[in-house]
C-alpha positions as a printed Julia matrix, in Angstrom:
334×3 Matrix{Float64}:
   0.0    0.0    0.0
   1.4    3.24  -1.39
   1.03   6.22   1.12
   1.51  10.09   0.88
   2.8   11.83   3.76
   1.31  15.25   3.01
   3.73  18.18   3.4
   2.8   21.82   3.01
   3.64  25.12   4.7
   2.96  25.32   7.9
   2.12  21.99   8.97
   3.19  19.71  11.72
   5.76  17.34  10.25
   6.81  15.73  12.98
   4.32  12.92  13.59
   4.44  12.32   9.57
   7.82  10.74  10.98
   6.89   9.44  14.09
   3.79   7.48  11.57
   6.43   6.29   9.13
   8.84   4.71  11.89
   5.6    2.66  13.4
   4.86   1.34   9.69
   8.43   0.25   9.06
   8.54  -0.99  12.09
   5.47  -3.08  10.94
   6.93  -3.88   7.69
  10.19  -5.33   9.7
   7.74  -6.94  12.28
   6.08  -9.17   9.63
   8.56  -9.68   7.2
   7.42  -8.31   4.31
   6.97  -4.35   2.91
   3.21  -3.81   3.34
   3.72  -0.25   3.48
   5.39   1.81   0.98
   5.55   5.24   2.52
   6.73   8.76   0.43
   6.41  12.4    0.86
   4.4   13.94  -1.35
   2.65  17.62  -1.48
   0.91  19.75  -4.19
   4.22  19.44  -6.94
   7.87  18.32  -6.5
   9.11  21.58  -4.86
  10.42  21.42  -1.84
   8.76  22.88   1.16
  10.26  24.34   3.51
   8.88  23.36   7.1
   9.28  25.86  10.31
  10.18  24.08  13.16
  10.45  27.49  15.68
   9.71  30.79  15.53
  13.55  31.43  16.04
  14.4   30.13  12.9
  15.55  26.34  12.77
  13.88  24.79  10.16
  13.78  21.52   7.54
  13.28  21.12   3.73
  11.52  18.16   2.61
  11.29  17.56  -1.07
   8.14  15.68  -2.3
   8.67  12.39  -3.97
   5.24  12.62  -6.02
   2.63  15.02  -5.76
  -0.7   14.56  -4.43
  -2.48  14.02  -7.68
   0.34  10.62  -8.3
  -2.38   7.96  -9.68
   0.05   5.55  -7.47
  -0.71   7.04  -4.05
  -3.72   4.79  -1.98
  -3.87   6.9    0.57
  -2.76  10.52   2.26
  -1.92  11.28   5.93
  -2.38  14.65   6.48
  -0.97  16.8    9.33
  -2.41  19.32  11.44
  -0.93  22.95  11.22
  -0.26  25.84  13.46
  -2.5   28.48  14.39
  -3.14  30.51  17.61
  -6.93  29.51  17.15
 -10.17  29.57  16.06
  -9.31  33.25  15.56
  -6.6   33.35  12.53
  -8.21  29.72  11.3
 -10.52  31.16   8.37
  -7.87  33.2    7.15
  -5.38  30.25   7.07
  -7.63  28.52   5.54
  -8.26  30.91   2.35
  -4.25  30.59   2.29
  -4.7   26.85   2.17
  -6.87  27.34  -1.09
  -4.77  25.37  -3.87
  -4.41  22.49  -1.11
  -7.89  22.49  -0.19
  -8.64  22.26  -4.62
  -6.39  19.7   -4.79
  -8.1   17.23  -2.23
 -11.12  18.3   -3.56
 -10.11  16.68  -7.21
  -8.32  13.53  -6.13
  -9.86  10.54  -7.0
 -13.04   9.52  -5.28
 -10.84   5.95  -4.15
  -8.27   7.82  -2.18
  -8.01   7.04   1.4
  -7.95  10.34   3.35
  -6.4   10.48   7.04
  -5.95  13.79   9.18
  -5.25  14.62  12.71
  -5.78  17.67  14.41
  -6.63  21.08  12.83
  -5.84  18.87   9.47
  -9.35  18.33   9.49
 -10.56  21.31   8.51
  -9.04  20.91   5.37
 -10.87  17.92   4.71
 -13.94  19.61   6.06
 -13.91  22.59   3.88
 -12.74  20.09   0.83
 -16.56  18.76   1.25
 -14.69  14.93   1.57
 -16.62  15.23   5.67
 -20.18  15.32   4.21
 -22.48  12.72   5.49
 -19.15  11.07   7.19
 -18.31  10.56  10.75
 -15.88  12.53  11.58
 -14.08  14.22  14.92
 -11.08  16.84  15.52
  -9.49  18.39  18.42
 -11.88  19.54  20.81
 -11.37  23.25  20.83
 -12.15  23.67  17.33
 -15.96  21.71  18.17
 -18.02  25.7   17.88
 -15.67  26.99  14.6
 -15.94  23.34  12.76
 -19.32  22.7   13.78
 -20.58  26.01  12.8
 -18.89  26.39   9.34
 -19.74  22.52   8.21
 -22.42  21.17   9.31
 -23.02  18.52   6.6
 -20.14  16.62   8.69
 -21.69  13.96  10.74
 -19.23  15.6   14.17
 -18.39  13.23  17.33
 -16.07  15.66  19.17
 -15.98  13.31  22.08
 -14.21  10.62  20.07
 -10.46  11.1   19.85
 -10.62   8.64  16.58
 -13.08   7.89  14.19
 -13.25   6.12  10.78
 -16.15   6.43   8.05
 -15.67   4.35   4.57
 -12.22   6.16   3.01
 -11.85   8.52   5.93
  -9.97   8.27   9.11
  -9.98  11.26  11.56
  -7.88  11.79  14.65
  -8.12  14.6   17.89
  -4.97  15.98  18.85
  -1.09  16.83  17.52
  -0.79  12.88  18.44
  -3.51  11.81  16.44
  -1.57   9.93  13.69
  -1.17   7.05  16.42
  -4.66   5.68  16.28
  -4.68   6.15  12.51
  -1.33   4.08  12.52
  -2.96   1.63  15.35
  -5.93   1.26  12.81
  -4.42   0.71   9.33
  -1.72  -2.14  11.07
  -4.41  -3.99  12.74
  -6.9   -3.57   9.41
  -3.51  -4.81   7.12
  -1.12  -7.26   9.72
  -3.76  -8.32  12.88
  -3.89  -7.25  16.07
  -1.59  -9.77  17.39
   1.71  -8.26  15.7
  -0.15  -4.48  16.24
   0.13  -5.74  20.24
   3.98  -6.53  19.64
   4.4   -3.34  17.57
   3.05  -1.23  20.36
   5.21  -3.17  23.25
   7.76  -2.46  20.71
   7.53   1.2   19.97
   5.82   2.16  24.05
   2.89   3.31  21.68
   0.8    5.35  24.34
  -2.65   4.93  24.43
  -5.0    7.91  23.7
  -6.82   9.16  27.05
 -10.67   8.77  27.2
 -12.44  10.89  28.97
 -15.0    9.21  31.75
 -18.39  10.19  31.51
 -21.94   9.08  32.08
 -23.17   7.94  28.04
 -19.46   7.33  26.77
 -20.19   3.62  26.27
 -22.92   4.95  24.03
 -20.57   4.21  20.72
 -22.15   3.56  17.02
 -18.94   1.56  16.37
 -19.52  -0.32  19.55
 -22.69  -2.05  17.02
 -22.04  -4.35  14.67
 -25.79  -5.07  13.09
 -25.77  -2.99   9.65
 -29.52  -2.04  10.93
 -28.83  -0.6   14.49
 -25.63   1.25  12.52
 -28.25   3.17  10.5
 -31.02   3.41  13.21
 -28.16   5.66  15.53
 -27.16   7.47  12.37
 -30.6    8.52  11.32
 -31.41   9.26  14.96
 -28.49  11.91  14.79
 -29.58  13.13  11.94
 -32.73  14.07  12.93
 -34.78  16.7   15.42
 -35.49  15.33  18.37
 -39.22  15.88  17.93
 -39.67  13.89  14.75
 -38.13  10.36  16.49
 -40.91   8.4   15.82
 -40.37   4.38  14.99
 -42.95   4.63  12.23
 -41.1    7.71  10.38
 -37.95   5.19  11.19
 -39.05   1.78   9.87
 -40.32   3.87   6.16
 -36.56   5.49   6.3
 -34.86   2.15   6.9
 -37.65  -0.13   4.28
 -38.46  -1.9    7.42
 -41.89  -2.66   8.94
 -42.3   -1.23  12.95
 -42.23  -4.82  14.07
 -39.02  -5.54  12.73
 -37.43  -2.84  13.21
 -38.7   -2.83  17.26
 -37.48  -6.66  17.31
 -34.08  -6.18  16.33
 -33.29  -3.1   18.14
 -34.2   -4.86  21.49
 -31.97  -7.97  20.91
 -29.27  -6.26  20.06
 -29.45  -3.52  22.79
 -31.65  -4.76  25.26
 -33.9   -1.27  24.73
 -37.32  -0.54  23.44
 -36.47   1.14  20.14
 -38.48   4.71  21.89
 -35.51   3.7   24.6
 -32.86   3.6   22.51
 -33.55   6.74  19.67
 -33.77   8.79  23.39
 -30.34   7.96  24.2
 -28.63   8.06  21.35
 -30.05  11.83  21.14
 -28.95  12.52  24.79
 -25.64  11.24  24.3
 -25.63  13.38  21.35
 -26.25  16.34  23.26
 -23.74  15.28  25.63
 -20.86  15.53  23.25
 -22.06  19.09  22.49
 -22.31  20.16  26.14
 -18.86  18.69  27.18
 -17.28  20.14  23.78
 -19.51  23.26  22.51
 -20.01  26.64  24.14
 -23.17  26.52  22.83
 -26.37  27.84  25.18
 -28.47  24.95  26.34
 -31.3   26.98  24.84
 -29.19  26.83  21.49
 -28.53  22.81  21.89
 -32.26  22.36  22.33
 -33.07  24.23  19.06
 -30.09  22.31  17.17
 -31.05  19.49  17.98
 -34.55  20.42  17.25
 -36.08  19.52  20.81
 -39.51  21.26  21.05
 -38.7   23.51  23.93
 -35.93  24.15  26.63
 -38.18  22.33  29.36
 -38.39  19.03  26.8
 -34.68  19.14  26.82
 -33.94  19.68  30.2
 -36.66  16.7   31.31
 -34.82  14.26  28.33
 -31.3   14.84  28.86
 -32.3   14.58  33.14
 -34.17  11.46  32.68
 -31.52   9.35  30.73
 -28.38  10.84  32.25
 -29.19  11.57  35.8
 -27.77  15.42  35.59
 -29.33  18.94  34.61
 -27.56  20.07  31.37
 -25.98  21.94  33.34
 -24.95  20.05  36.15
 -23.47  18.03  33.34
 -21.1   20.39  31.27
 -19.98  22.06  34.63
 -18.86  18.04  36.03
 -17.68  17.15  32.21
 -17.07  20.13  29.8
 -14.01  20.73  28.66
 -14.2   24.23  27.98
 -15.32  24.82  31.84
 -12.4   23.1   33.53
  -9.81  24.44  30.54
 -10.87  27.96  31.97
 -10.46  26.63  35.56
  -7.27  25.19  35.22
  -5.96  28.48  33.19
  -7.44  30.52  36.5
  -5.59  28.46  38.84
  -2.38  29.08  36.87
  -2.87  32.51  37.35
C-alpha cells in the first residue's frame, strides 16, 4: 500500500515521521513491505517546514505530488494556528491544497489529525461522514460545516475512506488502525510493546459507552445514524421503519436484541448522548442545543437529557465540559 505523507507550509511534520517509523517498524515486524511510505505535497518543490519561531527549520522535497495515480492513501498533518481566531484566514491561504483534495480521485483514502481536518472539512470529503477533531475547534468546525456527521468526544473515528484523529498525536490511532486492518492485532500488540505506543486518554463520563462503532448489526448502525440526523421531535419508529424499508415490528425486534432497549428507549439515548458531546465540547447555550437538535422547547430538553443521564444540562457540562475546567485550570495558573 502506497502512502503520501502530506507536506505543506505550515504543517506539523513531525508525527508524519513518528507514523512512518511505526509502519516500518510493521513492515520489519512481519517480514514483508506492506507499506510503501513517500512524501508527497501539491508538486515536486520542496517545502520548507518551520520548526520554531527562532528560525531552525527543515526542507523536505516531495517524492510525487498529491495528484500521483500511485498514491492509496494521504496522511495529512495538522498545522499551526493561535486559534479559532486566525483559522478562516489560514484557511483561504490553504486554497490550492484544499482544490487539490477536492479533485483527487473519489478511491483515495484520506487520514488527518488535528486542525488537518478542517481541510478535509472545507474540501466537502466530511459530508455525510463521521468525523471528529481536536476539541477546541468543536463551535468553529461545527458552525462552518455542518453537513459533517461531528463526534467531538471521540479522539478517533473512521467512516468508509476517511480516518480522523483529535490531537497533535492523532496519527497514532490512525497508525494503530491501518496495522491492525492490514497485519492483525496480534503483531499491532507486539508493535506497540515495541515502539511504548501510548494509548490515547478517554475521557469518563456518564453515556461514553454509548458508541455507534460499539454495534455491529448494519440495521442498528443506520437506526443511531438517522437518529443523529434528525430533530429530536420527529423520532418516531414509524417515520424510522419507512426510512430504513423496514416494517415497525421488525425494526422494534431487532433493536431490542441487540441492545436490550425498546427502540423509543434507545432513539432517546442516542439523542442525549448526542447532546452530551455538544455540552462537554460546545459553548453553545443549552437553549441553542435544544433548538439544534430540534427539541420542542428548553423544558423538553432539560426533562430528556435529566431522565436518561441523571444530571441537569448543566450540572453536566460544569462536572464534564471541557471548555469549563480548561478555563479553571488556566485561572488556577494565574
Amino acid at each position: 500500500m502506497r502512502i503520501g505523507l502530506v507536506v505543506y507550509p505550515g504543517c506539523m511534520a513531525s508525527g508524519l515521521l513518528a507514523f512512518a517509523e511505526l509502519l516500518e517498524a510493521a513492515n520489519q515486524r512481519s517480514g514483508k513491505v506492506h507499506f510503501d511510505v513517500v512524501w508527497t505535497g501539491l508538486n515536486d518543490q520542496p517545502v520548507n517546514l518551520q520548526i520554531t519561531r527562532y528560525g531552525a527549520s527543515v526542507s523536505v522535497v516531495p517524492t510525487l505530488p498529491m495528484t500521483d495515480n500511485s498514491l492509496e492513501a494521504l496522511l495529512i498533518p495538522g498545522f499551526w494556528t493561535d486559534g479559532e481566531g486566525d483559522l478562516s484566514g489560514l484557511l483561504e491561504n490553504y486554497g490550492e491544497l484544499i482544490n487539490t483534495l477536492k479533485g483527487l480521485a473519489p478511491s483515495t483514502q484520506f487520514w488527518a489529525y488535528c486542525s488537518a481536518v478542517s481541510l478535509l472539512a472545507e474540501a466537502g470529503l466530511l459530508k455525510n461522514k463521521r468525523a471528529t477533531s481536536t476539541w477546541w475547534l468543536t463551535d468553529f468546525l461545527s458552525g462552518r460545516n455542518p453537513d459533517a456527521l461531528w463526534h467531538f468526544s471521540q479522539t478517533f473515528v473512521a467512516d468508509r475512506n476517511v480516518m480522523t484523529a483529535s490531537g497533535v498525536n492523532g496519527h497514532l490511532p490512525i497508525a494503530e488502525s491501518i496495522i491492525e486492518q492490514k497485519l492483525g492485532h496480534t503483531l499491532l500488540r507486539d508493535i506497540i510493546e515495541l515502539m511504548v505506543v501510548p494509548k490515547p486518554e478517554h475521557k469518563v463520563a456518564p453515556l461514553r459507552t454509548v458508541n455507534m462503532m460499539q454495534f455491529e448489526e448494519p440495521l442498528i448502525r443506520q437506526v443511531y445514524a438517522w437518529v443523529e440526523e434528525t430533530a429530536a421531535r420527529y423520532l418516531n419508529i414509524a417515520v424510522l421503519a419507512q426510512a430504513l424499508h423496514t416494517t415497525e415490528r421488525t425494526l422494534a425486534r431487532k433493536v431490542k436484541a441487540m441492545t436490550g432497549l425498546s427502540c423509543a428507549q434507545f432513539m432517546r439515548l442516542v439523542k442525549v448522548k448526542q447532546a452530551s458531546d455538544y455540552l462537554i465540547y460546545s459553548s453553545q447555550s443549552i437553549s441553542q442545543l435544544s433548538d439544534h437538535l430540534g427539541f420542542t422547547d428548553d423544558t423538553s430538553f432539560r426533562r430528556t437529557f435529566k431522565s436518561v443521564s441523571g444530571y441537569t444540562p448543566s450540572d453536566y457540562r460544569t462536572h464534564f465540559g471541557r471548555l469549563t475546567h480548561t478555563s479553571s485550570n488556566l485561572a488556577d495558573s494565574t
